[in-house]
GUBAKE-165779 format. One record per residue (C-alpha): residue in one letter; chain; x negated, y, z. Coordinates in steps of 0.1 Angstrom, whole numbers, plus 5000, padded with zeros to 4 digits. Each point is the difference from the previous one (the first is absolute). Layout:
BEGIN
<site r="A" c="A" u="X" v="Y" w="Z"/>
...
//
This chain:
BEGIN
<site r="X" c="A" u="5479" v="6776" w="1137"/>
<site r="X" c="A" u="5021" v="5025" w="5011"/>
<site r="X" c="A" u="5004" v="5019" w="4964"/>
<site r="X" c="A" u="5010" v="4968" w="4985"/>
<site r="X" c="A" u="5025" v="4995" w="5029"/>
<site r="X" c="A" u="5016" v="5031" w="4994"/>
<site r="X" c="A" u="5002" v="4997" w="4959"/>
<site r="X" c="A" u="5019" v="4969" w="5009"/>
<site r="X" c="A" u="5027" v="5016" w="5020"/>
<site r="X" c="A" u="5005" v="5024" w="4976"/>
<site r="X" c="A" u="5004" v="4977" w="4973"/>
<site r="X" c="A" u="5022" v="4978" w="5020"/>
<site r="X" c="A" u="5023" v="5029" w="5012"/>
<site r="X" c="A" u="5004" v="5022" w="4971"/>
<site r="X" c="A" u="5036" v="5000" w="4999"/>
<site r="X" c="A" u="5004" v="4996" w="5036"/>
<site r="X" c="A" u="5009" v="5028" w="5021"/>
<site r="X" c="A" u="4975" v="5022" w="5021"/>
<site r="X" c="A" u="5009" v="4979" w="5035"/>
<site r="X" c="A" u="4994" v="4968" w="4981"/>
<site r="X" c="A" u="4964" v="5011" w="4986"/>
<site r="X" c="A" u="4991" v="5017" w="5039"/>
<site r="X" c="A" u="5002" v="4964" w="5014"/>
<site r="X" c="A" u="4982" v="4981" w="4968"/>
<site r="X" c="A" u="4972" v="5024" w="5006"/>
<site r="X" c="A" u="5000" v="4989" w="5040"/>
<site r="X" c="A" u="5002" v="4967" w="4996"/>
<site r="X" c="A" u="4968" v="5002" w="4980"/>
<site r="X" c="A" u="4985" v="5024" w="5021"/>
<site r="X" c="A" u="5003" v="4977" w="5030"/>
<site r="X" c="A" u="4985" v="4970" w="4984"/>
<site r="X" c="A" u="4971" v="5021" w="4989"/>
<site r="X" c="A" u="4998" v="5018" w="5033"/>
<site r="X" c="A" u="5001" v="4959" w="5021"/>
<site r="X" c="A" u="4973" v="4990" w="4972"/>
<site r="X" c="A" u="4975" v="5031" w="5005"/>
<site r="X" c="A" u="5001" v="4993" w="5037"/>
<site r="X" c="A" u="5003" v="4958" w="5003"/>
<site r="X" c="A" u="4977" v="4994" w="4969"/>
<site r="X" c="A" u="4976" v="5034" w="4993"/>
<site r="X" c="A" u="4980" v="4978" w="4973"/>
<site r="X" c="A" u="5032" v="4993" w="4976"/>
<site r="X" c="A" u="4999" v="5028" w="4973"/>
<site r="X" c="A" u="5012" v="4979" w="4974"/>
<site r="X" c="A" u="5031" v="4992" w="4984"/>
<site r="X" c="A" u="4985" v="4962" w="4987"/>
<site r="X" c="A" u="4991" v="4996" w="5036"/>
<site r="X" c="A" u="5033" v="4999" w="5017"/>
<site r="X" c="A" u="5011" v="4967" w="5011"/>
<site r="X" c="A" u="5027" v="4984" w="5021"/>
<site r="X" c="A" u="4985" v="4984" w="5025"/>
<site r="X" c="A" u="4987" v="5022" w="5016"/>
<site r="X" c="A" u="5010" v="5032" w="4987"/>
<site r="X" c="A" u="5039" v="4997" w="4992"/>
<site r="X" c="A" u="5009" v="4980" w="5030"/>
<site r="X" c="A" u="4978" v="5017" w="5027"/>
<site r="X" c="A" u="5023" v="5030" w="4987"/>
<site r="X" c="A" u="5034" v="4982" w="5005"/>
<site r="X" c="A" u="4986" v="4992" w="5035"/>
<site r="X" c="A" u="4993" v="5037" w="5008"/>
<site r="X" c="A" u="5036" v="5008" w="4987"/>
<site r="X" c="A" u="5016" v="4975" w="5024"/>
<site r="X" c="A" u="4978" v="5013" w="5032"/>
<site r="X" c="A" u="5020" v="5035" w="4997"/>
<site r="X" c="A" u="5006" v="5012" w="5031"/>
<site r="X" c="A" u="5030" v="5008" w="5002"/>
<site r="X" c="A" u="5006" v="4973" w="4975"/>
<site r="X" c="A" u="5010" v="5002" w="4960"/>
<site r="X" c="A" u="5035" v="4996" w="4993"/>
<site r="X" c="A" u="5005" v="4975" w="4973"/>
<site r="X" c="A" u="5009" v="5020" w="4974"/>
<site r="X" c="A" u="4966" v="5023" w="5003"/>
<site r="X" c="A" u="4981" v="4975" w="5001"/>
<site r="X" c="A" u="5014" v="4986" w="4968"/>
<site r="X" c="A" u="4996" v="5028" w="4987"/>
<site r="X" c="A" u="4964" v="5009" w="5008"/>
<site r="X" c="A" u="4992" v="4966" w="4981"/>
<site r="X" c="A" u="5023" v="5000" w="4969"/>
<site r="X" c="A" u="4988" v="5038" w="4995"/>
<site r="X" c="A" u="4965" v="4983" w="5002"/>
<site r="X" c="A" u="5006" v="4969" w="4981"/>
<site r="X" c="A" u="5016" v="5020" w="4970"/>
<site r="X" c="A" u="4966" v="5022" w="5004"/>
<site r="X" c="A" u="4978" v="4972" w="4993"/>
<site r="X" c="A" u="5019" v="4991" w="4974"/>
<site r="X" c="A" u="4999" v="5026" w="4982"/>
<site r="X" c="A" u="4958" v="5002" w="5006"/>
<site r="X" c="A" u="4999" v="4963" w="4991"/>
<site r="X" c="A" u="5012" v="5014" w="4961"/>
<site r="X" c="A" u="4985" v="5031" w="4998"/>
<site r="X" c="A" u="4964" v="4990" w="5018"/>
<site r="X" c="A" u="5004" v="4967" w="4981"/>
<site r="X" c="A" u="4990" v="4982" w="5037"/>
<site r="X" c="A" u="5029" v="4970" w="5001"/>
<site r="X" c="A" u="4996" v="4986" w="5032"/>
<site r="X" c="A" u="5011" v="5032" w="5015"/>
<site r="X" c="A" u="5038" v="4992" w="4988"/>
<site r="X" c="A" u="4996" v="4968" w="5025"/>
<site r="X" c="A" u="4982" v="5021" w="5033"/>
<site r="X" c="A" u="5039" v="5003" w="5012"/>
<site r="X" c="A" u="5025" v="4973" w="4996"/>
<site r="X" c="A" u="5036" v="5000" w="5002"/>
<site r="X" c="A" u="5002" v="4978" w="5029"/>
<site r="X" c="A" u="4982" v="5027" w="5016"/>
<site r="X" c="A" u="5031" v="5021" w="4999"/>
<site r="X" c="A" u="5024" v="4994" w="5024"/>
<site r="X" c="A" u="5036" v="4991" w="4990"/>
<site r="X" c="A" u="5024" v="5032" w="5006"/>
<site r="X" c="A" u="5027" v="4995" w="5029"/>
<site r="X" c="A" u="5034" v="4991" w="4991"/>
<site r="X" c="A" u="5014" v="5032" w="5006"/>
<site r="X" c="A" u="5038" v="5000" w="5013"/>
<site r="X" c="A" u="5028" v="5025" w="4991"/>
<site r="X" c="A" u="5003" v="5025" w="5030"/>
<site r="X" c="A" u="5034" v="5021" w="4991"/>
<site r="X" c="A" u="5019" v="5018" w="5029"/>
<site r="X" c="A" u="5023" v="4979" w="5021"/>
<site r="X" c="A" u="5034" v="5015" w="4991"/>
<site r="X" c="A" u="4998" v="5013" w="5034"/>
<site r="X" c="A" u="4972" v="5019" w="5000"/>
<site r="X" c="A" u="5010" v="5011" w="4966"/>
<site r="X" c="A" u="5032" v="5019" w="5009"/>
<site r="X" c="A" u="4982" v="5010" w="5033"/>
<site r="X" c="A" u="4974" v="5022" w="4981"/>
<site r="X" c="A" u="5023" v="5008" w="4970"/>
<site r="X" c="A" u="5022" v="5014" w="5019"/>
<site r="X" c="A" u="4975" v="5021" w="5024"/>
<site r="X" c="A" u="4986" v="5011" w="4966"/>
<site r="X" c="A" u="5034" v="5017" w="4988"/>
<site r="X" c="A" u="5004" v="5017" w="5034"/>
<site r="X" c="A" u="4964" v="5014" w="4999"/>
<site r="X" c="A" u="5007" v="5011" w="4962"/>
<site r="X" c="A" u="4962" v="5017" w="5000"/>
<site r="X" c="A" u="4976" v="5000" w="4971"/>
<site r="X" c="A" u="4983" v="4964" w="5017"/>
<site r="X" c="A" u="5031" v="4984" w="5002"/>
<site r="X" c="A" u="5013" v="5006" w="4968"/>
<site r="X" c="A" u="4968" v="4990" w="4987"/>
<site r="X" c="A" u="5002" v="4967" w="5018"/>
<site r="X" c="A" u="5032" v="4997" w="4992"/>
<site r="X" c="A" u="4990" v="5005" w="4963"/>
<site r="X" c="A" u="4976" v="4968" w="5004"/>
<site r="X" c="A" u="5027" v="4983" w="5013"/>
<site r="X" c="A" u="5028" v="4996" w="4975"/>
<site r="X" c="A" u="4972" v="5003" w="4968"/>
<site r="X" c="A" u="4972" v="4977" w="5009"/>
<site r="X" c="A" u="4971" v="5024" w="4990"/>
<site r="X" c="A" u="4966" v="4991" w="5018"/>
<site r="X" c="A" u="4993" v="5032" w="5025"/>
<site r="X" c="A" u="4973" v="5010" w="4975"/>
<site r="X" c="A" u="5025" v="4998" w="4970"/>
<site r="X" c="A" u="5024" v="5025" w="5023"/>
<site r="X" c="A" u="4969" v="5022" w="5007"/>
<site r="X" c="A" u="4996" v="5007" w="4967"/>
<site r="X" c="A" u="5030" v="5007" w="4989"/>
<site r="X" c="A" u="5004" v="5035" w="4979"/>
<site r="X" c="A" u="5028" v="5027" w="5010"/>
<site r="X" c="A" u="5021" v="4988" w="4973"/>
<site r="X" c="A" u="4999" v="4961" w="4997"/>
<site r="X" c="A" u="5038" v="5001" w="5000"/>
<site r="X" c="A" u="5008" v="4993" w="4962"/>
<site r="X" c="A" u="5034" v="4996" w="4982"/>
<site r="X" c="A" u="4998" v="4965" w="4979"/>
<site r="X" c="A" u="5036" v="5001" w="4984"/>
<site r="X" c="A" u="5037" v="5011" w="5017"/>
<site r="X" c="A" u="4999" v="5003" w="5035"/>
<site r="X" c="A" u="4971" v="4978" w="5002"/>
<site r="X" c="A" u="4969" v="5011" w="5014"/>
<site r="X" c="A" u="4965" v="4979" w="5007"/>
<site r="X" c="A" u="4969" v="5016" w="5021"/>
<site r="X" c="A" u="4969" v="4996" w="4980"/>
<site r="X" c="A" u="4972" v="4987" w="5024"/>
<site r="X" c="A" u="4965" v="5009" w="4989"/>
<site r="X" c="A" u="4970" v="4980" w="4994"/>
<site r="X" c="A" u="4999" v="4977" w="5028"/>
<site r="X" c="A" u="4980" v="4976" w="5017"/>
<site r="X" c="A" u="5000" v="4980" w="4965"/>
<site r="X" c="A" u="4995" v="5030" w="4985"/>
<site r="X" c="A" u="5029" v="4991" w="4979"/>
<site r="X" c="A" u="5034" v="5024" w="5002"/>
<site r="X" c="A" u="5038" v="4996" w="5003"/>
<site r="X" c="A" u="5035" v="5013" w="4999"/>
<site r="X" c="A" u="5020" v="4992" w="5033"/>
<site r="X" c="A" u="5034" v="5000" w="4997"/>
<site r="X" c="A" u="5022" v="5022" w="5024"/>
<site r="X" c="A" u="5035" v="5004" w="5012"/>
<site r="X" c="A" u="5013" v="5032" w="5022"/>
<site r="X" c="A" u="4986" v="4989" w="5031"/>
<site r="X" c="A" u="4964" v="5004" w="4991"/>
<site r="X" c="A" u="5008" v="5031" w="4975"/>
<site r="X" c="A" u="5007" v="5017" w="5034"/>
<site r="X" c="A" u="4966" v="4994" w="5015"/>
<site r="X" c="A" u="4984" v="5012" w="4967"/>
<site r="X" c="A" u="5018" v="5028" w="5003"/>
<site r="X" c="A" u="4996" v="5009" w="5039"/>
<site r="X" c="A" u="4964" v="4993" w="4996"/>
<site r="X" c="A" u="4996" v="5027" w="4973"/>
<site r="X" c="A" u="5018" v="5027" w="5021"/>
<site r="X" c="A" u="4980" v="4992" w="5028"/>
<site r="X" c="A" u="4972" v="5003" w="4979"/>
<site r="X" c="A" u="5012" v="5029" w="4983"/>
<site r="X" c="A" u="4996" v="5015" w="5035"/>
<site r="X" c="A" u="4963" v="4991" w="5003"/>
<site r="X" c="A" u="4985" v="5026" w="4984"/>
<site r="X" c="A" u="4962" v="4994" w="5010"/>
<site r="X" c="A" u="4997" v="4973" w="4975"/>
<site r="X" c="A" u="5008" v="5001" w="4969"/>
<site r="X" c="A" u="4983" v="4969" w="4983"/>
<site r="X" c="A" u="5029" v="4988" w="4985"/>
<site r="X" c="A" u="5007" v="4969" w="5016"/>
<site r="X" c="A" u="5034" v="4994" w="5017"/>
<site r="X" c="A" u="4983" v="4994" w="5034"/>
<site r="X" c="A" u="4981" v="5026" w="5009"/>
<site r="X" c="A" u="4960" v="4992" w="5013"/>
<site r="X" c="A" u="4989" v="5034" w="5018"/>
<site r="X" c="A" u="4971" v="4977" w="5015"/>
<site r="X" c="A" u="4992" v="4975" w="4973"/>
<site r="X" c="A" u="5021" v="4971" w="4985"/>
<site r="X" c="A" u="4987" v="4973" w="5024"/>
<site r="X" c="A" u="5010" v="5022" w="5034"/>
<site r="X" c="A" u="5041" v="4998" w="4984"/>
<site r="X" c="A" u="4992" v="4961" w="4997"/>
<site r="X" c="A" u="4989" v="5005" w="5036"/>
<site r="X" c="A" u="5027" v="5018" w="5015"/>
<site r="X" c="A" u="5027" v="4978" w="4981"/>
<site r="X" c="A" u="4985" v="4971" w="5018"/>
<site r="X" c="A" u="4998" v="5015" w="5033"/>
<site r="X" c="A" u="5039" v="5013" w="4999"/>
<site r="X" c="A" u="5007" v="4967" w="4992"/>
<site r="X" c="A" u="4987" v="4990" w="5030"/>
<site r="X" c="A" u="5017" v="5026" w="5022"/>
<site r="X" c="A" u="5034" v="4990" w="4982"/>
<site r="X" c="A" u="4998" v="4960" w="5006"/>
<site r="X" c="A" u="4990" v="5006" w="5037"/>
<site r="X" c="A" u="5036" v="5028" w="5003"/>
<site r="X" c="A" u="5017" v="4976" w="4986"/>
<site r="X" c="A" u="4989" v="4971" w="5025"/>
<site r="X" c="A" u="4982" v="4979" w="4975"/>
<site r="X" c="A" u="4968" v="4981" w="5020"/>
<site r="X" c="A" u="4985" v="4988" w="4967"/>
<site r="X" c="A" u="4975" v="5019" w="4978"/>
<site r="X" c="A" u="5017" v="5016" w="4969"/>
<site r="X" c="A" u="4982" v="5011" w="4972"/>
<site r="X" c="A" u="5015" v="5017" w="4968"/>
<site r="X" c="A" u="4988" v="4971" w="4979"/>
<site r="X" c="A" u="5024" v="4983" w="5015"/>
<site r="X" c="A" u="5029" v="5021" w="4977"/>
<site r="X" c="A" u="4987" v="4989" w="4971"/>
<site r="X" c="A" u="5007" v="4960" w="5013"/>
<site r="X" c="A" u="5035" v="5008" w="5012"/>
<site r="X" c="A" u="5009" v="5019" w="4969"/>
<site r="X" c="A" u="4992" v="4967" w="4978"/>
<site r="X" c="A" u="5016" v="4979" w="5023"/>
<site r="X" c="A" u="5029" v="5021" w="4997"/>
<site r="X" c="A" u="4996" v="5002" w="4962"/>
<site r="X" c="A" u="4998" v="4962" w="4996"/>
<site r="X" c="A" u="5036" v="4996" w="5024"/>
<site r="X" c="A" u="5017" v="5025" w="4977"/>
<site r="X" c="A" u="4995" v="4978" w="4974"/>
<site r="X" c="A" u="4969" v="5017" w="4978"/>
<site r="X" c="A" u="4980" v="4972" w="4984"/>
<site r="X" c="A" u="4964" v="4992" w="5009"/>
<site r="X" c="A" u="4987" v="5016" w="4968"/>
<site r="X" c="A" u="5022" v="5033" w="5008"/>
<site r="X" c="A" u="4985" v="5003" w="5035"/>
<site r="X" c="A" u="4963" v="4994" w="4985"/>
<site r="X" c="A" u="5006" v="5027" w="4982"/>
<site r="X" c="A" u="5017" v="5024" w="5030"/>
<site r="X" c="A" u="4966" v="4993" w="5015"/>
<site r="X" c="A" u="4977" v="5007" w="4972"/>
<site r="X" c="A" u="4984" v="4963" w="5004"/>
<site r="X" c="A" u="4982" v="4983" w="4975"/>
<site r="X" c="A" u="5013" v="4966" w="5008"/>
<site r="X" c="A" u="5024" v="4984" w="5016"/>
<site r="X" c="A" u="4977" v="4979" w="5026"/>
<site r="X" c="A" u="4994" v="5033" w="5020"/>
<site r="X" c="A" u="5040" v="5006" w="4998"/>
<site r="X" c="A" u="5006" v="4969" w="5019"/>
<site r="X" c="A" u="4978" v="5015" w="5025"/>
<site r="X" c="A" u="5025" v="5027" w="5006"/>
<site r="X" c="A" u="5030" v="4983" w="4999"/>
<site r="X" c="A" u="5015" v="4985" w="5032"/>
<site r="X" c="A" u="5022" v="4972" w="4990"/>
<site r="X" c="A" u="5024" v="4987" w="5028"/>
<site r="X" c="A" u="5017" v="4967" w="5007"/>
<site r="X" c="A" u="5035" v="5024" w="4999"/>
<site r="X" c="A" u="4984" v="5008" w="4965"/>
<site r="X" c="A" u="4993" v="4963" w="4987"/>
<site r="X" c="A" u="5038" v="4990" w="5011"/>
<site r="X" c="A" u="5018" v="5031" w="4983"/>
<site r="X" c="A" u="4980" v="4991" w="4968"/>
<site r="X" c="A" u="5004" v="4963" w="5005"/>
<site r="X" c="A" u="5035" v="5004" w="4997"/>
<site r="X" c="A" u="5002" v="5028" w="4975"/>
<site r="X" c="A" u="4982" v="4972" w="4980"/>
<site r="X" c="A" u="5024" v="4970" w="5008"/>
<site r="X" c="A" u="5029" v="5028" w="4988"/>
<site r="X" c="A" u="4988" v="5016" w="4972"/>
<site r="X" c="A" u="4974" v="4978" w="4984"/>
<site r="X" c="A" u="4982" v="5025" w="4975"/>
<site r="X" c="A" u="4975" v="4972" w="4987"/>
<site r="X" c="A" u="5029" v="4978" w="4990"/>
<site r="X" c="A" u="5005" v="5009" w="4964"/>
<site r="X" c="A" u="5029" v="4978" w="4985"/>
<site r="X" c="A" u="4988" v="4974" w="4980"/>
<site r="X" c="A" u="5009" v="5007" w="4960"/>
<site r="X" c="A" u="5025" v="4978" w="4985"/>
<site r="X" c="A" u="4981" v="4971" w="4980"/>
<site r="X" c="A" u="5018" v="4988" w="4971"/>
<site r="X" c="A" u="4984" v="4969" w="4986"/>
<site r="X" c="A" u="5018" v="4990" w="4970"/>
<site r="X" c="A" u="4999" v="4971" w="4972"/>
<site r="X" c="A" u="4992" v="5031" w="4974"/>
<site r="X" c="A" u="4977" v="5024" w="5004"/>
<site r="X" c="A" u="5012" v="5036" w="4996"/>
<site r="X" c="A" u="4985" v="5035" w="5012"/>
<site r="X" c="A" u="5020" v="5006" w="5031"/>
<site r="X" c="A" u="4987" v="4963" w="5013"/>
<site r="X" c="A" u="4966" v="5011" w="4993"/>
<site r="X" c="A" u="5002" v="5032" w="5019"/>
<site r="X" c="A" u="5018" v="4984" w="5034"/>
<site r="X" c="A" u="4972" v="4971" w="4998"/>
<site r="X" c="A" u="4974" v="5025" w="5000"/>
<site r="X" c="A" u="5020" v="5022" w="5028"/>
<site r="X" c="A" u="5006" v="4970" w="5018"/>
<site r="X" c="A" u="4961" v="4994" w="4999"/>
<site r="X" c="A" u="4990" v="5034" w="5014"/>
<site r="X" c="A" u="5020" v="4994" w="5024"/>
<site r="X" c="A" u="4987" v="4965" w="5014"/>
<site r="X" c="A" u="4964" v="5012" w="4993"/>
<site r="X" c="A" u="5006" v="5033" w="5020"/>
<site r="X" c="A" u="5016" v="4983" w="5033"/>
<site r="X" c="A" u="4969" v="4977" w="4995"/>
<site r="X" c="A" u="4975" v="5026" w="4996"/>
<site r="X" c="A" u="5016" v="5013" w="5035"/>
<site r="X" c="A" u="4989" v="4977" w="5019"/>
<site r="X" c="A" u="4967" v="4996" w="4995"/>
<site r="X" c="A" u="4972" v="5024" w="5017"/>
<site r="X" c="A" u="4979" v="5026" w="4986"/>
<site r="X" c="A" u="4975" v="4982" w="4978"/>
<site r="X" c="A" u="4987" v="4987" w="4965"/>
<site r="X" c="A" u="5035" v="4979" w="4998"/>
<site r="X" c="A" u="5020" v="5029" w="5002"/>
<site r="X" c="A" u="4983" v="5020" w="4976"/>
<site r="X" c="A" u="5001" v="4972" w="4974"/>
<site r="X" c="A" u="5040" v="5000" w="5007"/>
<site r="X" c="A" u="4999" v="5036" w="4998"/>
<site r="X" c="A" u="4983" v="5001" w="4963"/>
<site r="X" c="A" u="5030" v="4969" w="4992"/>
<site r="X" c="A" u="5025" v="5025" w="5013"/>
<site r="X" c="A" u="4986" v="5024" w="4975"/>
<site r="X" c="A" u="4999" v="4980" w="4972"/>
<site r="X" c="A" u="5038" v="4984" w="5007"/>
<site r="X" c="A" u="5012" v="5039" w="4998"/>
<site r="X" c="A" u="4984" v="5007" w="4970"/>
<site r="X" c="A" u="5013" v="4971" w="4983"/>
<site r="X" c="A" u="5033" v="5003" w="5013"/>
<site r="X" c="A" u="5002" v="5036" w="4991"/>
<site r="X" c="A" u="4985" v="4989" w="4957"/>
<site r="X" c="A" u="5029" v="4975" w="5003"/>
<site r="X" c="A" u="5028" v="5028" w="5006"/>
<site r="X" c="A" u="4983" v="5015" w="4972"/>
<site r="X" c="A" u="5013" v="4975" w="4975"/>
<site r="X" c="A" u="5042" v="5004" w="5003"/>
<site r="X" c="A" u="4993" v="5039" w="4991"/>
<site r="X" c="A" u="4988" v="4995" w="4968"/>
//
């Protein structure tokens, strides 16, 4: 079975990246390796079954020793559920789509936002700026553009580009999404582009091109940046672990304060939705009062309501601030109500009441 295992992986992860297809391919190989040596007689593909096979596999998973973390062991059975899948249409065997269920999987933790405290954040910015050494800078980079540590890893020698008069964005590589960006800049982070190509302008055993240099491999600077981390948070006084992740949580937070929307952030990040946003974003009560009474202030959902003019004879204008006045009502009605079929049904009447309103206008010009 083991051929038809790995045909399946590659068909599932063609246009994944290399990492992604490495852990298809041993997922499968540890199912195959737990049925060779629990059942020796299985060697077919119509033979698999649940009970025992599937769940004497989940119980094998969740005797670890040390134990799974949640998230491996989630993905040890969606890799192997979108396997079967994937045999169950090519090998024409259904019942293998049903061997795993989704109740099988367990439900991801609600992960919390975990920016800096502002105090720890000037602590370590500021002990960043006095080091002023390639790590720092680099860490200081992560800092104010919230690039991933891989995303800043990668990095060419010349990711500073001009987008228009004075204005200047960092393009970030193919990322974890393996989707790319431009990150705005202002002078503060021009600077650190700038010392971290002299300093590596000065390191003249590598020359790979990248704006950090990797004598010893790209996953050793990852290293190091981590461990100098540490070092810093513990000058500094800091008990708690830091990790550079964290950056990346304090720059949207910070983002979100300044006043950038939620979709503007999303796209800062280099997310693909705005659920894993929210997961960044560290909303606090001082937050929800400032906006509660930038709300009660400066009300921007409060259009004023159009002037209706219902007259004895019917002329143009009338017509027109009827059908205004309608958008209107139906738009602070469509408001209220939550995502769903309703507000879809109002959205397509919204439509319609703008076309028609804009084939009324039509009829003074002519």
């Amino acid at each position: 079975m083991a051929p038809l295992f790995q045909r399946a992986a590659e068909s599932i992860t063609t246009s994944l990246t290399e990492a992604s297809a490495h852990y298809y391919q041993c997922a499968g190989r540890h199912f195959l390796n737990y049925l060779d040596a629990a059942y020796p007689r299985l060697r077919h593909l119509r033979q698999l079954r649940r009970d025992p096979h599937i769940l004497d596999w989940l119980a094998l998973l969740r005797s670890r020793k040390p134990a799974l973390a949640k998230l491996t062991y989630s993905h040890y059975l969606i890799r192997l559920r979108r396997m079967l899948d994937e045999l169950a249409w090519t090998q024409g065997i259904p019942h293998l789509a049903r061997l795993v269920r989704a109740d099988d999987i367990p439900r991801p933790d609600n992960c919390l936002p975990r920016p800096l405290s502002a105090e720890h954040d000037q602590l370590i910015q500021r002990e960043l700026l006095r080091r002023d050494d390639w790590a720092s800078n680099a860490l200081l980079l992560l800092r104010h553009t919230g690039m991933r540590i891989g995303e800043c890893l990668d990095l060419p020698l010349d990711c500073l580009l001009c987008t228009g008069q004075d204005q200047w964005a960092i393009h970030v590589p193919l990322g974890k999404l393996r989707t790319e960006r431009l990150v705005p800049v202002d002078a503060f982070v021009q600077g650190i582009v700038h010392r971290l190509q002299l300093l590596r302008s000065q390191h003249t055993r590598s020359l790979d091109g990248f704006l950090l240099a990797r004598p010893r491999g790209r996953a050793s600077v990852g290293y190091e940046l981590r461990i100098i981390l540490h070092q810093i948070a513990a000058d500094v006084g800091i008990q708690t672990r830091i990790v550079p992740h964290q950056f990346r949580h304090s720059f949207a937070t910070e983002m979100l304060r300044a006043g950038a929307s939620l979709p503007v952030v999303m796209k800062l990040l280099g997310h693909q939705s705005p659920k894993m946003t929210m997961r960044y974003l560290d909303v606090s009560l001082a937050d929800i009062e400032r906006e509660f009474m930038l709300a009660q202030q400066h009300p921007r959902h409060l259009a004023p309501v159009p002037k209706s003019s219902f007259t004895s004879s019917a002329c143009l204008s009338g017509l027109l601030d009827s059908l205004r006045a309608a958008q209107h009502v139906l738009d602070m009605f469509r408001r209220n109500l939550p995502e769903g079929s309703d507000r879809r049904l109002l959205d397509r009447l919204a439509n319609r009441l703008t076309k028609i309103t804009a084939e009324a206008q039509t009829f003074g010009q002519k």
